[in-house]
Backbone as XML, in Angstrom:
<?xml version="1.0"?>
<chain id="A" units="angstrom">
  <residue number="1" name="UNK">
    <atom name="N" x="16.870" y="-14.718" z="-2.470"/>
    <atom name="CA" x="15.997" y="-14.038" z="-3.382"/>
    <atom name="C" x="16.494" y="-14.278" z="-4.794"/>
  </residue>
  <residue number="2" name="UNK">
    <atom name="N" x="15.308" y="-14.478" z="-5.647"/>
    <atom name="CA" x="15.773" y="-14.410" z="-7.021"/>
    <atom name="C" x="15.015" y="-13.395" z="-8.103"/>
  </residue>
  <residue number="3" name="UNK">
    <atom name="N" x="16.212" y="-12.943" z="-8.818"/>
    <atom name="CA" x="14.980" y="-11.993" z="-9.713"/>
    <atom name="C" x="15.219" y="-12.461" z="-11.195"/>
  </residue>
  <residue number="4" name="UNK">
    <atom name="N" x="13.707" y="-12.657" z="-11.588"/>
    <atom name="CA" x="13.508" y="-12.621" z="-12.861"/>
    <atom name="C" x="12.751" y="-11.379" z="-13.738"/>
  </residue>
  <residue number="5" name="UNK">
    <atom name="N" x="13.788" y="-11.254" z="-14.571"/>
    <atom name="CA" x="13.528" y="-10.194" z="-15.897"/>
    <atom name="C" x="12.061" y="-10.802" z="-16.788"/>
  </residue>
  <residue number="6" name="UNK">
    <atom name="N" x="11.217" y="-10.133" z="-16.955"/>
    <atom name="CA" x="10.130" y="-10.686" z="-17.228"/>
    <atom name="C" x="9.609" y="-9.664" z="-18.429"/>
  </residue>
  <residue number="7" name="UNK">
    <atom name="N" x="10.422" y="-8.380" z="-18.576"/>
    <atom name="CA" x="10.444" y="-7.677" z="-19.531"/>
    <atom name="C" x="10.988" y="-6.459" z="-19.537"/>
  </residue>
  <residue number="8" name="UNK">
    <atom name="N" x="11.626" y="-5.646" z="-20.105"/>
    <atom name="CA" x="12.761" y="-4.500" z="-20.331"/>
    <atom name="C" x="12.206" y="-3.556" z="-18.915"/>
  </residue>
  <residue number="9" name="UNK">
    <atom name="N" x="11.146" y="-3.435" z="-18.365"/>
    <atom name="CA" x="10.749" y="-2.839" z="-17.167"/>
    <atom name="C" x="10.268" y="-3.480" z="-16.072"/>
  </residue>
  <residue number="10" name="UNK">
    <atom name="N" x="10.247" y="-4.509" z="-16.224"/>
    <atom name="CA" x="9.598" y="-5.400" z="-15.251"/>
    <atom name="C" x="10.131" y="-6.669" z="-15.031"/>
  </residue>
  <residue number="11" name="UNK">
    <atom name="N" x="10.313" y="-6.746" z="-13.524"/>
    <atom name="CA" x="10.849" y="-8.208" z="-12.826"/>
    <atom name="C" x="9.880" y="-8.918" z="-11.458"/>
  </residue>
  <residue number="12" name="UNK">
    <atom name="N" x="9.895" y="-9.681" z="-11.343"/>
    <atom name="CA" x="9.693" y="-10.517" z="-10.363"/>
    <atom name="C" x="10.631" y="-11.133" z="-9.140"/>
  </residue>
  <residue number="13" name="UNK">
    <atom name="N" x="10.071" y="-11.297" z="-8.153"/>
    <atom name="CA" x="10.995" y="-10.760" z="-7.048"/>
    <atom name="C" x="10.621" y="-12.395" z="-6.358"/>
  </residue>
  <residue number="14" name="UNK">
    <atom name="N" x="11.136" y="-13.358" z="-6.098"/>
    <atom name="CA" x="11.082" y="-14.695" z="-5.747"/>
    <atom name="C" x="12.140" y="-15.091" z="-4.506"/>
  </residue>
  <residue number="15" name="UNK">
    <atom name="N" x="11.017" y="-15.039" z="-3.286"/>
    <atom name="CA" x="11.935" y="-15.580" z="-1.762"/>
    <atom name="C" x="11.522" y="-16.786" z="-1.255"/>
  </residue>
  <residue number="16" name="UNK">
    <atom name="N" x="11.742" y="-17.211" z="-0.753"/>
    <atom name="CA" x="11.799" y="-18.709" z="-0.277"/>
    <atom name="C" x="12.309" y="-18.581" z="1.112"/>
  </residue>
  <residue number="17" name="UNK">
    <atom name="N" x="11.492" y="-18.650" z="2.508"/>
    <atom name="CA" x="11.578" y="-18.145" z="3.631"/>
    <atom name="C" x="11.159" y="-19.613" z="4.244"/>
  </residue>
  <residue number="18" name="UNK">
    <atom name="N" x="12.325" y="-19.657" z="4.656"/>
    <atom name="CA" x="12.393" y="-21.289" z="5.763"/>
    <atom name="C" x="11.513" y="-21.118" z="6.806"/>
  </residue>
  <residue number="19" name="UNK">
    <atom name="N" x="10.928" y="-22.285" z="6.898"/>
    <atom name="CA" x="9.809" y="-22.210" z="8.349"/>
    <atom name="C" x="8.425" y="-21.341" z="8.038"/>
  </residue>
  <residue number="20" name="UNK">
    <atom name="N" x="8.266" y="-20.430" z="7.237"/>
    <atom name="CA" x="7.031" y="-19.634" z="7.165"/>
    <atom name="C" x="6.310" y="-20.306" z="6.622"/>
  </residue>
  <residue number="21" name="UNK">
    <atom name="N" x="4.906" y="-20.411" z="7.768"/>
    <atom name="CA" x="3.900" y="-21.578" z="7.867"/>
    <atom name="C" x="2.511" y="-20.399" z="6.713"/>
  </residue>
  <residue number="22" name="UNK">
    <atom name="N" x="3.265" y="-19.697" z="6.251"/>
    <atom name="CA" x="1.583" y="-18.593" z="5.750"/>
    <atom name="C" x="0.749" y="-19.574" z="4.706"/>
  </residue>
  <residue number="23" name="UNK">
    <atom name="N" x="1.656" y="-20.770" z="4.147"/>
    <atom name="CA" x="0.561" y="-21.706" z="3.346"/>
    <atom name="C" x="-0.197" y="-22.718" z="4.014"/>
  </residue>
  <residue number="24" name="UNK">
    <atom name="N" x="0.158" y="-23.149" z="5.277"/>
    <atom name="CA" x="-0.777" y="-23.575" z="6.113"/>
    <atom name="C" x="-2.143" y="-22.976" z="5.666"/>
  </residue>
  <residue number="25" name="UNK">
    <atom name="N" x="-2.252" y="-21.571" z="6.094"/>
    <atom name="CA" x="-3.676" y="-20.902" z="6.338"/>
    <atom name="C" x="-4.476" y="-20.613" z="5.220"/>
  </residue>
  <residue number="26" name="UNK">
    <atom name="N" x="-3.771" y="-21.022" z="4.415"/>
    <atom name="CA" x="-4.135" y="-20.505" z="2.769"/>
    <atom name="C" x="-5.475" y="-21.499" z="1.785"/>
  </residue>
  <residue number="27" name="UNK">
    <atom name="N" x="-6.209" y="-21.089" z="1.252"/>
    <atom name="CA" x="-6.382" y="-22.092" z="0.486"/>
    <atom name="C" x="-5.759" y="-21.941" z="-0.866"/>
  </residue>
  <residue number="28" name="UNK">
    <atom name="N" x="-6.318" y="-23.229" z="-1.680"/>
    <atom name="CA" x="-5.416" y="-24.155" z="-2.378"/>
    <atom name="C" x="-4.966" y="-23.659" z="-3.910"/>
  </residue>
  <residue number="29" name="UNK">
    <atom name="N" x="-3.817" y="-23.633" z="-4.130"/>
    <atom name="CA" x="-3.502" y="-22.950" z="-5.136"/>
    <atom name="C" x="-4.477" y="-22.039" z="-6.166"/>
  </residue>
  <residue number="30" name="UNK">
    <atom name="N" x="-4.833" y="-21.448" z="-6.818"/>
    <atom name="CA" x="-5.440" y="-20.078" z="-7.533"/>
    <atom name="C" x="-6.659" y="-20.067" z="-6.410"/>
  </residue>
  <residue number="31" name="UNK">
    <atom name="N" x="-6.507" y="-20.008" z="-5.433"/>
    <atom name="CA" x="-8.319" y="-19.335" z="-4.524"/>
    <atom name="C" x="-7.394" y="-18.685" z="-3.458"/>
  </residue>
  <residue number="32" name="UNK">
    <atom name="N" x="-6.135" y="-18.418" z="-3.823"/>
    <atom name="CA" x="-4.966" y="-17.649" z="-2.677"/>
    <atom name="C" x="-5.546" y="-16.030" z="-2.410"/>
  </residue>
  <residue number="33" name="UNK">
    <atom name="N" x="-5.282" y="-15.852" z="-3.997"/>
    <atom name="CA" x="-5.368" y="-14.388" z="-4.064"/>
    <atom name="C" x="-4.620" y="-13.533" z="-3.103"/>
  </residue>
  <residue number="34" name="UNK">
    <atom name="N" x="-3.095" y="-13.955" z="-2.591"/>
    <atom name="CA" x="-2.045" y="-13.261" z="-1.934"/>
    <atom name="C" x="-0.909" y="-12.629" z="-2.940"/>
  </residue>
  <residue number="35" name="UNK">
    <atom name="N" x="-1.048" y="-11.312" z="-2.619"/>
    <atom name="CA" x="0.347" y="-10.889" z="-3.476"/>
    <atom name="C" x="1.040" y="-9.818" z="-2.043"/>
  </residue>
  <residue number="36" name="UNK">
    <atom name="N" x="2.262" y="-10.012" z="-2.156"/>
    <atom name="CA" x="2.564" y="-9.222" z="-1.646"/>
    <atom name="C" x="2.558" y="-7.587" z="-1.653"/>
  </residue>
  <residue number="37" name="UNK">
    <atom name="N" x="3.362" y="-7.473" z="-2.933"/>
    <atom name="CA" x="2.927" y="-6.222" z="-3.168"/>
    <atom name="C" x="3.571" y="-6.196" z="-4.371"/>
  </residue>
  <residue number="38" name="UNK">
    <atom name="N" x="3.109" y="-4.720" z="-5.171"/>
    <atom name="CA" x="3.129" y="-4.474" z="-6.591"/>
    <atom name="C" x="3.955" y="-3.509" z="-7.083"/>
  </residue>
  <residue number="39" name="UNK">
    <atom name="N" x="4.925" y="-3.363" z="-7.565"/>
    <atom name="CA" x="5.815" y="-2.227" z="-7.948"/>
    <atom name="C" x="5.571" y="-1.848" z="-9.452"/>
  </residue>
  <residue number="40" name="UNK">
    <atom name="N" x="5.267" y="-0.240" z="-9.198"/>
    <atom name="CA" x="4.852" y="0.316" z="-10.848"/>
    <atom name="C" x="6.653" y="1.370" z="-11.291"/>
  </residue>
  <residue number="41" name="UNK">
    <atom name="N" x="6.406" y="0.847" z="-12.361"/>
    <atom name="CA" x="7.840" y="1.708" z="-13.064"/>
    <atom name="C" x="7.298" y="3.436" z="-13.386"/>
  </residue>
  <residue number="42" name="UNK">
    <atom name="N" x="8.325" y="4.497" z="-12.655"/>
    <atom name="CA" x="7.683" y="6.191" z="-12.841"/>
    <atom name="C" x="8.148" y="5.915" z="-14.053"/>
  </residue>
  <residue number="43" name="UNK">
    <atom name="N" x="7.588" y="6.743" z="-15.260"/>
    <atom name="CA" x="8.031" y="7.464" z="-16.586"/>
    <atom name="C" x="9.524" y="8.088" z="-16.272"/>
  </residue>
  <residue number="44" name="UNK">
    <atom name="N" x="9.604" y="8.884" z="-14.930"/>
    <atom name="CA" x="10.828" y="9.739" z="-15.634"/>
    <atom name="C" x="10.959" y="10.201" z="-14.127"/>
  </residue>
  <residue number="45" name="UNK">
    <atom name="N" x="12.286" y="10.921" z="-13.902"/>
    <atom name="CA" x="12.569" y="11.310" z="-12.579"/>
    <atom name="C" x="11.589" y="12.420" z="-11.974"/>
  </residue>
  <residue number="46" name="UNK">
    <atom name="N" x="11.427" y="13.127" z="-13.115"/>
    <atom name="CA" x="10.033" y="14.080" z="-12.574"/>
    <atom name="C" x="8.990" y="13.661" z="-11.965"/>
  </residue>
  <residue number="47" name="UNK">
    <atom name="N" x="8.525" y="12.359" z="-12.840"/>
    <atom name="CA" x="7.692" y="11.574" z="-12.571"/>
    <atom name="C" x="7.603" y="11.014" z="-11.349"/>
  </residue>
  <residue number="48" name="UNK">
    <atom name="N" x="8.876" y="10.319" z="-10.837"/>
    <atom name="CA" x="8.867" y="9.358" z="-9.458"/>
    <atom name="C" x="8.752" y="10.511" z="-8.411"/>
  </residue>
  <residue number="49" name="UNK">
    <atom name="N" x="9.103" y="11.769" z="-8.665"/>
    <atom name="CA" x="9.313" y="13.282" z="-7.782"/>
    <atom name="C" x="8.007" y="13.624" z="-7.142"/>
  </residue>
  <residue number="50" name="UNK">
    <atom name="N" x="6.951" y="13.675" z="-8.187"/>
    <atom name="CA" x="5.605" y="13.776" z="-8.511"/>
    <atom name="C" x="5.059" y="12.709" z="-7.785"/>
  </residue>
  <residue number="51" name="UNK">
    <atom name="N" x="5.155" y="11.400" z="-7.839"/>
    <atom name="CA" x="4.198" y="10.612" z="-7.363"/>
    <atom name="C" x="4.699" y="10.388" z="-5.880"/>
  </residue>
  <residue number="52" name="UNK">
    <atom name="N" x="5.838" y="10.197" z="-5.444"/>
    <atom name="CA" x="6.261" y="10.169" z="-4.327"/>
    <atom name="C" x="5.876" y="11.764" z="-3.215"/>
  </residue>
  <residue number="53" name="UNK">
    <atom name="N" x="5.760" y="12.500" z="-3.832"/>
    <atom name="CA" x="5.225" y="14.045" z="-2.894"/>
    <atom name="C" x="3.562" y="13.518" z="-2.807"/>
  </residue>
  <residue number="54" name="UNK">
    <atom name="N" x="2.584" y="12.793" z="-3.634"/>
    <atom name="CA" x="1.113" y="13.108" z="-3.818"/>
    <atom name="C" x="1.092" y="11.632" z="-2.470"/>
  </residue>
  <residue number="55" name="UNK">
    <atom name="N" x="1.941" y="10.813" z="-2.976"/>
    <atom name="CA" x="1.955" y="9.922" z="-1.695"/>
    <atom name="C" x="1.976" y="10.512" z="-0.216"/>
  </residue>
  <residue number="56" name="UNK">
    <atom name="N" x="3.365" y="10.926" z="-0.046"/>
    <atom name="CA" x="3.191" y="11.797" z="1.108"/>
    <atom name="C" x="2.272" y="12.328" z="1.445"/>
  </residue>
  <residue number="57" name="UNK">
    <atom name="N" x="1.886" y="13.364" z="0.617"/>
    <atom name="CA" x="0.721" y="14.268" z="0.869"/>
    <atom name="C" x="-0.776" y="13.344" z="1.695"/>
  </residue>
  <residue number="58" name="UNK">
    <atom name="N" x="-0.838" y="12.449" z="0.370"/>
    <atom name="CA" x="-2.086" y="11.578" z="1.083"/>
    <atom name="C" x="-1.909" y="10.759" z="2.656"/>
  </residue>
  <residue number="59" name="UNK">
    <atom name="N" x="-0.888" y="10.730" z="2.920"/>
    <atom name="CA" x="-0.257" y="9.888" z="4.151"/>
    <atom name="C" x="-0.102" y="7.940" z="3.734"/>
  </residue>
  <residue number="60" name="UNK">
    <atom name="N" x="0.397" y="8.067" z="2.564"/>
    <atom name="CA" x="0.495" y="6.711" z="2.005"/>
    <atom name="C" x="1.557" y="6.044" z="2.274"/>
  </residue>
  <residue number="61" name="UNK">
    <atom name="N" x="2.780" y="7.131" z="1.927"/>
    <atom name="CA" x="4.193" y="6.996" z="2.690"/>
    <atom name="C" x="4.480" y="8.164" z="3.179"/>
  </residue>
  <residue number="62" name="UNK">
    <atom name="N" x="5.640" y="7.344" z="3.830"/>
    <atom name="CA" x="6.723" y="8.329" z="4.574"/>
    <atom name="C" x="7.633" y="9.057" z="3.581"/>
  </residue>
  <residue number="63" name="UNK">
    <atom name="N" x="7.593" y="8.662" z="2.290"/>
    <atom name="CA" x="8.689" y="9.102" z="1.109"/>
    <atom name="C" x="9.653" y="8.782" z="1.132"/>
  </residue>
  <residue number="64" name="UNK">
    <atom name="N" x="10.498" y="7.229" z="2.098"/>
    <atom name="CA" x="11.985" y="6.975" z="2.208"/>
    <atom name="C" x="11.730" y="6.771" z="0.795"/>
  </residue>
  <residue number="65" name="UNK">
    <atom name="N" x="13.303" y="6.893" z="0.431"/>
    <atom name="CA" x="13.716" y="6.496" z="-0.747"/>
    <atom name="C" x="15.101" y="5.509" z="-1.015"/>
  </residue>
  <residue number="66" name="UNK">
    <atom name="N" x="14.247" y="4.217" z="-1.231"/>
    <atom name="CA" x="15.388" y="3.171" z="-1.049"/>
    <atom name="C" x="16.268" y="3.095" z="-1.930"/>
  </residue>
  <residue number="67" name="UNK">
    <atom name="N" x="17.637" y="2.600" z="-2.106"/>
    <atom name="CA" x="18.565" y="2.510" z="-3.218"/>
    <atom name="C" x="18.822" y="1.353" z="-3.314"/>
  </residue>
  <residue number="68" name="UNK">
    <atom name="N" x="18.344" y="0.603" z="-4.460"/>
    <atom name="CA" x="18.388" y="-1.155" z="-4.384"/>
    <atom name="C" x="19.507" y="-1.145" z="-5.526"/>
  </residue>
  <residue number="69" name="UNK">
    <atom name="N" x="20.450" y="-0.694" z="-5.854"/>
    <atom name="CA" x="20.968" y="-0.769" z="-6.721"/>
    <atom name="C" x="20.759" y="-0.278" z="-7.954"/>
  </residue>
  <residue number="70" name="UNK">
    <atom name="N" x="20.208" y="-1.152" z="-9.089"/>
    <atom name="CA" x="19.359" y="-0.336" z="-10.280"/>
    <atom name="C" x="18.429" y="0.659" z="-9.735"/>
  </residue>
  <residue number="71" name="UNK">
    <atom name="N" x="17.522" y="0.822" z="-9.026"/>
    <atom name="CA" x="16.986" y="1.433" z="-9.107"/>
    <atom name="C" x="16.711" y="2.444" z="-7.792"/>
  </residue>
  <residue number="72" name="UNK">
    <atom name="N" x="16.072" y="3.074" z="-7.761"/>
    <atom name="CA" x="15.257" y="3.766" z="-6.726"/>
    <atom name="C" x="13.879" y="3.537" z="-6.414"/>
  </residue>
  <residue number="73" name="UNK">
    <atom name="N" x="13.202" y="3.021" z="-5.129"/>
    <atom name="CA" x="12.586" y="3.002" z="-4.703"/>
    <atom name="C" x="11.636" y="3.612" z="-3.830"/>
  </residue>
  <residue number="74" name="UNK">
    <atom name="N" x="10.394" y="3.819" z="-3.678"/>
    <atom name="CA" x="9.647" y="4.358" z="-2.021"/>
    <atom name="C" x="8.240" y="3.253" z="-2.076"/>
  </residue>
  <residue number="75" name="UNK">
    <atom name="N" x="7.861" y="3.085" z="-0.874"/>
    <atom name="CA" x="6.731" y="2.414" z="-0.567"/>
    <atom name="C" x="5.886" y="3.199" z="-0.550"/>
  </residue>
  <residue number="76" name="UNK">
    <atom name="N" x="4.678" y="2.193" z="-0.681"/>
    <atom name="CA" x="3.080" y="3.177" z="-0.144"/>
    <atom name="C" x="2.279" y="2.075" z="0.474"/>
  </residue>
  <residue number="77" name="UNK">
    <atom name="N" x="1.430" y="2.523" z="0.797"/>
    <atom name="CA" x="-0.015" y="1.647" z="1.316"/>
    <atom name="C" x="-1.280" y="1.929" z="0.267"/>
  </residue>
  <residue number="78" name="UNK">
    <atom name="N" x="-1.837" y="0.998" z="-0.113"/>
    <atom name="CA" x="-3.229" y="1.554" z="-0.592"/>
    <atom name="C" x="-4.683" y="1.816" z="0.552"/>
  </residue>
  <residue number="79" name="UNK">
    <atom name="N" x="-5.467" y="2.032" z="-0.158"/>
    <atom name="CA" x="-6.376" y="2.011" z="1.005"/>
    <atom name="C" x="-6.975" y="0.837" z="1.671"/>
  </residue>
  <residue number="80" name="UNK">
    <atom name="N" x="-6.864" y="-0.225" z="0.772"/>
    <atom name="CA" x="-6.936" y="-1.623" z="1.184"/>
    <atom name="C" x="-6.078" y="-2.121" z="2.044"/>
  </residue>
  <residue number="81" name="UNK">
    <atom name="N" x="-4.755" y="-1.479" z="2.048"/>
    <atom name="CA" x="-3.863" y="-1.862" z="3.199"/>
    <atom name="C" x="-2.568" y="-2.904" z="2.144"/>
  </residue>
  <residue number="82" name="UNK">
    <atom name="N" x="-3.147" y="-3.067" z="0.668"/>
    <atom name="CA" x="-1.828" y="-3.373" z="-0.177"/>
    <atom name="C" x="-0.461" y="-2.609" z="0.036"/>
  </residue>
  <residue number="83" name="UNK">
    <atom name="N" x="-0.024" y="-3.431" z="0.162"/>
    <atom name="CA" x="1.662" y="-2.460" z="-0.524"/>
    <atom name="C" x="2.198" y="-2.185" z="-1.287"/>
  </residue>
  <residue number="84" name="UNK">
    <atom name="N" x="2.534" y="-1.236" z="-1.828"/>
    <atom name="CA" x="2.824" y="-0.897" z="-3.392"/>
    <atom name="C" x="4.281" y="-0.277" z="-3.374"/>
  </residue>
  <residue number="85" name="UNK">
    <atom name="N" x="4.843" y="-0.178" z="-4.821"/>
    <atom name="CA" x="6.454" y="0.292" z="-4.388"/>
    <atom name="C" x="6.528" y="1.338" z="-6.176"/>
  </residue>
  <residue number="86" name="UNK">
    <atom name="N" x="7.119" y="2.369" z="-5.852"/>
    <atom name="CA" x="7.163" y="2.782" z="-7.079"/>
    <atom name="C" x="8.817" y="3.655" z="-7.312"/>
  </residue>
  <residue number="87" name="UNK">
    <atom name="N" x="9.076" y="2.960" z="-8.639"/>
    <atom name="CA" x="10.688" y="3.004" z="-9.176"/>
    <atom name="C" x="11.046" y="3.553" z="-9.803"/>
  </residue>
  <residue number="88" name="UNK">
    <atom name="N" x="12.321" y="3.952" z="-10.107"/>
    <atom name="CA" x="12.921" y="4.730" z="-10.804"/>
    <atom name="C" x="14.196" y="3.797" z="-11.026"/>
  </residue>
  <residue number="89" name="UNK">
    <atom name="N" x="14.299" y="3.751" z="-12.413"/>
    <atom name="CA" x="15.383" y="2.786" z="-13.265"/>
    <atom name="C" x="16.481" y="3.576" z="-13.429"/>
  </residue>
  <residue number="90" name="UNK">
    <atom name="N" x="17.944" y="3.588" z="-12.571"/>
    <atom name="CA" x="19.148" y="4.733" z="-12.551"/>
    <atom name="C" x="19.822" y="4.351" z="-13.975"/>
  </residue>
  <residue number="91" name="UNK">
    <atom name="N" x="19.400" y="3.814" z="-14.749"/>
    <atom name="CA" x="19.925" y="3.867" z="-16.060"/>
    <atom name="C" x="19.423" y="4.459" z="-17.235"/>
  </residue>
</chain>
């Protein structure tokens, strides 16, 4: 994995997975429209407190809360079935 800093809140998350045929099925560069998933930065610890309970509540997540190092993490689902991740910067 590689991460690029792409701006004081925001990075990009770059894997390279041997053998995974998912561009086989794909069409051809910009008609992809695949993202994995999208991580939004909370304002403030209140904030990530707040959005992570309304998640729950809706049954979006489970509310784990991952520790990637810098930051804090939890997943969600949208209703589309996207995956979304929302953070908290421990600095």
């Amino acid at each position: 994995m590689t991460v690029i800093r792409i701006g004081p809140h925001t990075e990009l998350n770059i894997f390279v997975i041997e053998g995974n045929t998912e561009v086989d099925r794909q069409t051809p560069m910009w008609g992809r429209g695949r993202i994995d998933h999208i991580g939004l930065q909370a304002a403030s610890p209140e904030a990530f407190a707040t959005i992570r309970q309304r998640l729950i509540d809706t049954g979006a997540s489970d509310g784990t809360v991952n520790d990637f190092g810098s930051v804090h993490s939890v997943f969600f689902r949208d209703p589309d079935g996207l995956e979304g991740e929302v953070l908290l910067s421990k600095d």
